[in-house]
C-alpha angles and dihedrals in degrees: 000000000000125000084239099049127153126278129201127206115192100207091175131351092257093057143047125185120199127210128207121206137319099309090056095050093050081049094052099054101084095057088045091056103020092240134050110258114230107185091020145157109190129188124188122186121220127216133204130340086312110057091242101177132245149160110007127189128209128204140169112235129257115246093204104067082210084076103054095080096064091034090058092038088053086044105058089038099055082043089058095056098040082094099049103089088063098028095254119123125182120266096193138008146219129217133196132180111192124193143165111208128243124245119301080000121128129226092236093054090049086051090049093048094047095044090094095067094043084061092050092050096051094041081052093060102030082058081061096047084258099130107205098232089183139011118177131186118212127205150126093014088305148080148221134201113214083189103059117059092180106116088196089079105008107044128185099254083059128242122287114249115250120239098290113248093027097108127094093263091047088054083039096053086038089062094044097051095244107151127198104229098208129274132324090247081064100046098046091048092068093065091046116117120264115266119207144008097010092053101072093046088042107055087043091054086055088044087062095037097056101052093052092037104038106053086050093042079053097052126079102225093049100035098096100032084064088049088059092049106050084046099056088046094051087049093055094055089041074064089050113045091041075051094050119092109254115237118266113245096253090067089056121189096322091052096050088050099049082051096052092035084063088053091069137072130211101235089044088049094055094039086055100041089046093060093034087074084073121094103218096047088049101048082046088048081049090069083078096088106105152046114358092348103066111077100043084039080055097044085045099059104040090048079057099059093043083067101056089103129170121337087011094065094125099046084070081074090081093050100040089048091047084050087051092050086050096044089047090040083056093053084253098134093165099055087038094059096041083060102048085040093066097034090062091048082066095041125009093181100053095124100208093052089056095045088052092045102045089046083047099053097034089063092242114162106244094212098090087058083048093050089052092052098044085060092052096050090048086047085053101044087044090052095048091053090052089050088043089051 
């Protein structure tokens, strides 16, 4: 076996698509994640004789180097057990660093800093009896291998990155109607929070909620009466935003969320957000996932977190994890993963948003978890109409 051996993904029974080198695997990570990572670790796990692929982390990178030991170490072993639902656990691995240089920075210097933490990856899942085949950095238009020391196919300059779209998997993906969404860097950007001059307005309007909403959320005789009526808040702009004209295409992604953005106040955003923090509120607001309810569920939630400004940064963890569910729910992994990503920046230990990522990359179907929710909403309306009765 080669350093640059073939490797096969199996996207469906019935196909098999076959890659050829380096150049071919970096091609093929957009369609593996639905977005082209920028500032990126990427693991990828590999089954069987073949190098049918598998479970793949991503992963921003660390900026202290201090911190890349434990992160490899997490990696490969979230990777390990990305099998385990359907007793499949890798057999191999892929690793990917992927960089953009600084100013007045090269590609290869970016390759040479970040070649500390390759080792560490591939000594990770070596240590789990998951030998790295491959690991590539990308950056500057051009890649590296830190597997192959061979200069004949892997100089020193680096090789030039191929036209993008041009391997098997892109033409594969191309046939079966899979899209790349843009780059990480985009997606992320539109759950960002709001800058001016809806910030300042914004985190006041928190300020005000929260001494009128916490002291009765904390209390036993008014807690559930605040989870009705947060409920019944969040319910009412569901209405508006499935009754609000969708953005044109022209407008794109920016567009759509100015538009949504308009649909909020202030006062509404921070009231919701607010009860949102509570468990319960947020597993009930969860039963959005499906039918009619979805998108504007999904509009909802993201404009939400948008709003998460300032010192209320790490509320925008129950939003962004409740966009992931719906995302996941709607077959959209990418977008799914981009939101519980973020979520669990602000907060890695937000249960919810683990559970949802690691069912997500692990390729797990959601519709045992709806199936789960749908129960308890029929338990509740069932409840209410007794009570009714």
């Amino acid at each position: 076996m080669t350093q640059h051996s073939e490797f096969t993904r199996q996207p469906s029974p019935a196909a098999q698509v076959t890659l050829r080198g380096p150049a071919e695997l970096i091609d093929s990570l957009p369609y593996l994640l639905g977005y082209h990572p920028d500032d990126s670790v990427v693991l990828v796990g590999l089954h069987g004789p073949s190098g049918r692929f598998g479970g793949r982390l991503r992963v921003g990178i660390p900026t202290k180097e201090e911190d890349w030991p434990e992160l490899a170490e997490q990696m490969a072993d979230c990777l390990r057990g990305s099998g385990a639902p359907r007793g499949d656990r890798p057999d191999a691995a892929l690793v990917f660093l992927c960089r953009d240089p600084a100013d007045g920075e090269g590609g290869r210097a970016v390759m040479e800093r970040l070649r500390p933490l390759a080792q560490r990856l591939r000594t990770a899942c070596g240590a789990l009896d998951m030998p790295v085949y491959e690991a590539l950095c990308v950056s500057g238009g051009r890649y590296w291998s830190y597997c192959c020391p061979d200069t004949r196919c892997c100089p020193a300059e680096g090789t030039p990155l191929g036209v993008p779209g041009t391997s098997a998997i892109a033409a594969a993906a191309a046939y079966a109607g899979l899209r790349v969404k843009g780059t990480l860097k985009e997606m992320t950007a539109r759950l960002a929070p709001l800058g001016p001059p809806t910030a300042g307005p914004q985190e006041q309007a928190f300020g005000i909620a929260g001494a009128a909403l916490v002291p009765r959320m904390l209390g036993e005789a008014d807690r559930e009466t605040v989870r009705t009526e947060t409920l019944a808040l969040a319910g009412r702009l569901l209405d508006r935003y499935r009754n609000a004209p969708t953005a044109g295409r022209r407008e794109g992604a920016a567009g759509a969320d100015t538009r949504d953005d308009r649909l909020l106040s202030h006062e509404e955003a921070a009231t919701v957000v607010l009860g949102l923090q509570d468990r319960v509120t947020r597993d009930r607001a969860a039963e959005w996932m499906e039918g009619e309810e979805a998108a504007p569920a999904l509009r909802l939630w993201r404009a939400l977190a948008r709003r998460c400004v300032g010192a209320y940064a790490e509320h925008a963890a129950a939003p962004l994890t409740l966009a992931g569910w719906v995302a996941w729910s709607g077959g959209d992994e990418s977008d799914a993963r981009v939101a519980l990503g973020r979520a669990l920046d602000l907060d890695p230990e937000y249960v919810f948003a683990r559970l949802l990522h690691s069912a997500c990359n692990s390729g797990l179907d959601p519709e045992p978890l709806r199936q789960c929710l749908r129960r308890q909403r029929a338990a509740r309306g069932r409840g209410t109409a007794a009570v009714q009765g």
